[in-house]
C-alpha positions as CSV (number, residue, x, y, z in Angstrom):
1,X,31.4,-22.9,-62.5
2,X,31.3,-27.0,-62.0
3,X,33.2,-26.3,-58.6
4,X,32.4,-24.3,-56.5
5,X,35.9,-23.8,-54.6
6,X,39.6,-24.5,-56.1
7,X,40.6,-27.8,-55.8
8,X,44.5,-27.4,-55.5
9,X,47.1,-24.4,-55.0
10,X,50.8,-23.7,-54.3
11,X,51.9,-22.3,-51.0
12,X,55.1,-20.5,-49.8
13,X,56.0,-23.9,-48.1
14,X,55.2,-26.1,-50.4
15,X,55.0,-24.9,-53.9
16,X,56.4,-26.6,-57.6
17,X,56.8,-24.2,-60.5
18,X,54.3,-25.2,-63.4
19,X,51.8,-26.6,-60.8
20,X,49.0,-25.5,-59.5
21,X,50.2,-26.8,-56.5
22,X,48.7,-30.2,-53.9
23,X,45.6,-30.5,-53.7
24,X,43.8,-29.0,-50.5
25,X,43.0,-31.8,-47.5
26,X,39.6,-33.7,-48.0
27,X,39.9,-32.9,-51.3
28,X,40.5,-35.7,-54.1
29,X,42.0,-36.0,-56.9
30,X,42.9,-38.5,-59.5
31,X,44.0,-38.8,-63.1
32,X,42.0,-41.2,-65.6
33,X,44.6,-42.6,-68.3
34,X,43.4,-43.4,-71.5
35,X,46.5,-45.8,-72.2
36,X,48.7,-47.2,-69.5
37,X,51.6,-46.1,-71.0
38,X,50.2,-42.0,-71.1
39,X,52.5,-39.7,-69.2
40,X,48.7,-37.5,-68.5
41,X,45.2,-38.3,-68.5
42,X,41.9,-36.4,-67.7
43,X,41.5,-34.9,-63.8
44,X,38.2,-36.0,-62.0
45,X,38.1,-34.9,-58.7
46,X,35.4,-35.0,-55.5
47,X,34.9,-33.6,-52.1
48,X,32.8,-30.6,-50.7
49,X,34.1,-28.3,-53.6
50,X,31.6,-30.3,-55.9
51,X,28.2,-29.0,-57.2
52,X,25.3,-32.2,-56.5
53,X,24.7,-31.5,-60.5
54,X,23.2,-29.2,-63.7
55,X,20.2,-27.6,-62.5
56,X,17.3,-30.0,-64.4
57,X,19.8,-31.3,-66.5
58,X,20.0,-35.0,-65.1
59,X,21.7,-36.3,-68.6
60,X,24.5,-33.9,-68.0
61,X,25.0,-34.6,-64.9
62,X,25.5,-38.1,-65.7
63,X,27.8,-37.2,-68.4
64,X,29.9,-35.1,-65.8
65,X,29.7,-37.1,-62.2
66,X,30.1,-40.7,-61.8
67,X,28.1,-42.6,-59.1
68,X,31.3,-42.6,-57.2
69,X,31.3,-38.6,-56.8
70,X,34.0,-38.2,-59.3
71,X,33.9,-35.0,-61.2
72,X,35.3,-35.1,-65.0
73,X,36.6,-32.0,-65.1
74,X,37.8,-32.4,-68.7
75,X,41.6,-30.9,-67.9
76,X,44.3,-32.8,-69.3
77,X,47.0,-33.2,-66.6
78,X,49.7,-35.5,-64.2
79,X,49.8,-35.4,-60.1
80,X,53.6,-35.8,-59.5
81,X,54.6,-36.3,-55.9
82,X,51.5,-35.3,-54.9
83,X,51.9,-31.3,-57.1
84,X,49.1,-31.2,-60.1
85,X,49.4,-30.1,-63.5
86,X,47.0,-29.2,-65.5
87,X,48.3,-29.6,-69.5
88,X,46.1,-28.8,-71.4
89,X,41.9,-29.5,-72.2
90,X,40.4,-32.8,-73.1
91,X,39.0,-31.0,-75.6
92,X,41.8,-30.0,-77.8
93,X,43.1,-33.1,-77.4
94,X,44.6,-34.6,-81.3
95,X,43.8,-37.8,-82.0
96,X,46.2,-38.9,-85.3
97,X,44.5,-41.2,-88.1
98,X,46.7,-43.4,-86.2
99,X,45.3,-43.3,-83.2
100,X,48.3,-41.4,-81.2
101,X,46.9,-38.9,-78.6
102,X,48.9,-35.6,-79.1
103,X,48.3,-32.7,-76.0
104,X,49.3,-29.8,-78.2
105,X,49.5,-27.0,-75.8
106,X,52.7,-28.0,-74.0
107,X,54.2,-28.0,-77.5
108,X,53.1,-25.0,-78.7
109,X,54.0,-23.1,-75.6
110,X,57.6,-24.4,-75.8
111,X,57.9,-23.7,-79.5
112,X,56.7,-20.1,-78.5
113,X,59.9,-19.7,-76.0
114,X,61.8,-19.0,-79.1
115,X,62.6,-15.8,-80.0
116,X,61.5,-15.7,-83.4
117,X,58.3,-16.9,-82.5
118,X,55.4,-15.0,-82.3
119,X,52.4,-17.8,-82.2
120,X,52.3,-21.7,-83.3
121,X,49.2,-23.9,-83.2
122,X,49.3,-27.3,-83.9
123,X,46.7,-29.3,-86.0
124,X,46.6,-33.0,-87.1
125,X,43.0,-34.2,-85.8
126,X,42.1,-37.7,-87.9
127,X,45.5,-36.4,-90.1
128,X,48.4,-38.3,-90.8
129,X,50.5,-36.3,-88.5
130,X,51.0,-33.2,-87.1
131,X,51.7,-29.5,-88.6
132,X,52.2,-26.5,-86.9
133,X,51.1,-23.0,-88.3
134,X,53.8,-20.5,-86.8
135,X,53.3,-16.3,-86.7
136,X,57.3,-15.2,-86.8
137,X,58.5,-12.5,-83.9
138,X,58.9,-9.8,-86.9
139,X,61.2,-7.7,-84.9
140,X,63.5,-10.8,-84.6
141,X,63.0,-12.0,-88.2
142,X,63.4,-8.6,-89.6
143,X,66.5,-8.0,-88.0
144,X,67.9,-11.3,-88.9
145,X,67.3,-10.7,-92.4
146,X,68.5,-7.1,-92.4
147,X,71.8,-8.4,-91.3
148,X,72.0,-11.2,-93.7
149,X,71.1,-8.4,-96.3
150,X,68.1,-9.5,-97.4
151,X,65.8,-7.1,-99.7
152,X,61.9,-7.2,-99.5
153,X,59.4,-4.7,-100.1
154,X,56.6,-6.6,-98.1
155,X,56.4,-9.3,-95.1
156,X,54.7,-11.5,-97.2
157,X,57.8,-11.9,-99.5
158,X,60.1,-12.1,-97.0
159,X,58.2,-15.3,-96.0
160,X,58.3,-17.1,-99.4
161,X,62.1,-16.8,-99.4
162,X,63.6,-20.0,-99.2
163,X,66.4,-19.1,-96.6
164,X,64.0,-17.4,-94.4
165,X,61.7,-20.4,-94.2
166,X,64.9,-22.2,-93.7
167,X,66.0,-20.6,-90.6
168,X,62.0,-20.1,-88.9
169,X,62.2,-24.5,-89.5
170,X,65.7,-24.1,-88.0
171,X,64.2,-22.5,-84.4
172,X,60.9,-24.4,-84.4
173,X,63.4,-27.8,-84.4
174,X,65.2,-26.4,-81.6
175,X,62.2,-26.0,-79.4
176,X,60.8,-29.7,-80.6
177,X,63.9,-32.0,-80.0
178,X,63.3,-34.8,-78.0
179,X,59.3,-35.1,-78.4
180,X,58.3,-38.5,-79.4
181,X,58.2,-39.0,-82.8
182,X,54.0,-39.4,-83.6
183,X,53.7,-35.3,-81.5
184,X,56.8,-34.0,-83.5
185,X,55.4,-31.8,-86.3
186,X,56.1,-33.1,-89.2
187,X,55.9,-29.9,-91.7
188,X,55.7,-26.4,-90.7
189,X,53.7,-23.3,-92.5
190,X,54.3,-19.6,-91.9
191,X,51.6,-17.1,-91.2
192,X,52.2,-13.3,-91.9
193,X,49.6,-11.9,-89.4
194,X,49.1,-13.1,-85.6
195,X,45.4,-14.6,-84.8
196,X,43.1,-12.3,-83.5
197,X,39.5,-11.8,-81.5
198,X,38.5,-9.8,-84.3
199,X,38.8,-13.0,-86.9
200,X,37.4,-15.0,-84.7
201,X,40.5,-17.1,-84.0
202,X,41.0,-16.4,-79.6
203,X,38.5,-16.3,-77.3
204,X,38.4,-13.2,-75.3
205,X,41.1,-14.5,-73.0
206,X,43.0,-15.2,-75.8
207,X,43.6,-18.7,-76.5
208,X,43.6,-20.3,-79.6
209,X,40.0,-21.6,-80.8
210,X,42.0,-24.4,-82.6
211,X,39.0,-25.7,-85.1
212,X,37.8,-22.1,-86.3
213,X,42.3,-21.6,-87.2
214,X,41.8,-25.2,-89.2
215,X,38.8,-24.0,-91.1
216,X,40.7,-20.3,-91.7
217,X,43.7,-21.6,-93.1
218,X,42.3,-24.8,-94.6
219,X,43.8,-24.6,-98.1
220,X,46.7,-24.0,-96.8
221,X,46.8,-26.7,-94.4
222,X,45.6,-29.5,-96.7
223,X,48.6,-28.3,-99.0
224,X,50.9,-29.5,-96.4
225,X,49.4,-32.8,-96.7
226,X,49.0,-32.8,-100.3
227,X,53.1,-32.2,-100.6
């Protein structure tokens, strides 16, 4: 761990839901925006928490710690009246071909509050614009489409009908309204089966490993592009 002690936390007198709460005293923290006009940026942060730096690993450390103490801690996130956020990893960050910097986990996870949906991950690195690949909530779909008497013989199928792929866009619309145009998905692609460890598409906490999902379904993908 780059820090040795947590940096922030909510309390039962002052607490904000989707924060991880102020930041303890002597502690600081500061976001670093790319663009003035970003809503988040990355979180660097300093105090007695802070390792000195990598054990013989001097270029890393320099990488990591500015000469001002500041820790990158390469977390996306905003510090709103004084409550942080974290939203989501520099890392995953998408960059558009056109430049646009797209946090995608904040997006996914509201797509996800919809009941038909199962799992979504965005991609659109050095693309045109963004696509989402979205795992239905088959108990939700199924039923749907049993009471709008649809007839399949496989899950697969049911996915290549056009009404069903009609009403999965439907929901995913719902959950994207009012996103700025350049993070709005642009086209949407069903998947049958959700990711797995197995495949080699979550970590063993479960979250996305975004670049291994573009690689899996990479035909499928560029044909979204290609349309």
């Amino acid at each position: 761990s780059s820090t040795c002690l947590p940096s922030a936390a909510n309390c039962p007198r002052h607490s904000r839901l989707g924060s991880v709460g102020r930041p303890f005293e002597g502690v600081g923290v500061r976001i670093v925006k790319k663009d003035a006009r970003d809503q988040a940026g990355e979180i660097l942060t300093r105090g007695p928490h802070i390792m000195k730096g990598y054990f013989n690993k001097p270029q890393a450390t320099a990488e990591s710690i500015d000469a001002d103490a500041w820790f990158y801690t390469g977390d996306i996130g905003t510090l709103e009246d004084g409550f942080l956020r974290i939203t989501d990893r520099k890392k995953d960050i998408i960059v558009t071909a056109g430049g646009k910097n797209i946090a995608p986990q904040p997006i996914e996870n509201q797509v996800k509050t919809n009941k038909y949906v199962s799992q979504a991950v965005m991609i659109g690195d050095r693309r045109k614009f963004p696509v989402l690949l979205v795992v239905p909530n088959w108990e939700q779909l199924e039923k749907w489409a049993k009471i709008k008497e649809l007839i399949w013989t496989s899950r697969a199928q049911l996915l290549t009908m056009p009404t069903v792929q009609a009403k999965m866009e439907k929901e995913v619309r719902k959950q994207t309204e009012g996103l700025a145009s350049f993070e709005t998905p642009k086209k949407i692609a069903l998947l049958e089966h959700n990711f797995s460890i197995e495949r080699g598409e979550l970590t063993p906490t479960l979250k996305v490993k975004r670049r291994v999902v573009d690689q899996q379904y990479k035909a499928l993908i560029d044909s979204l592009y290609a349309e």
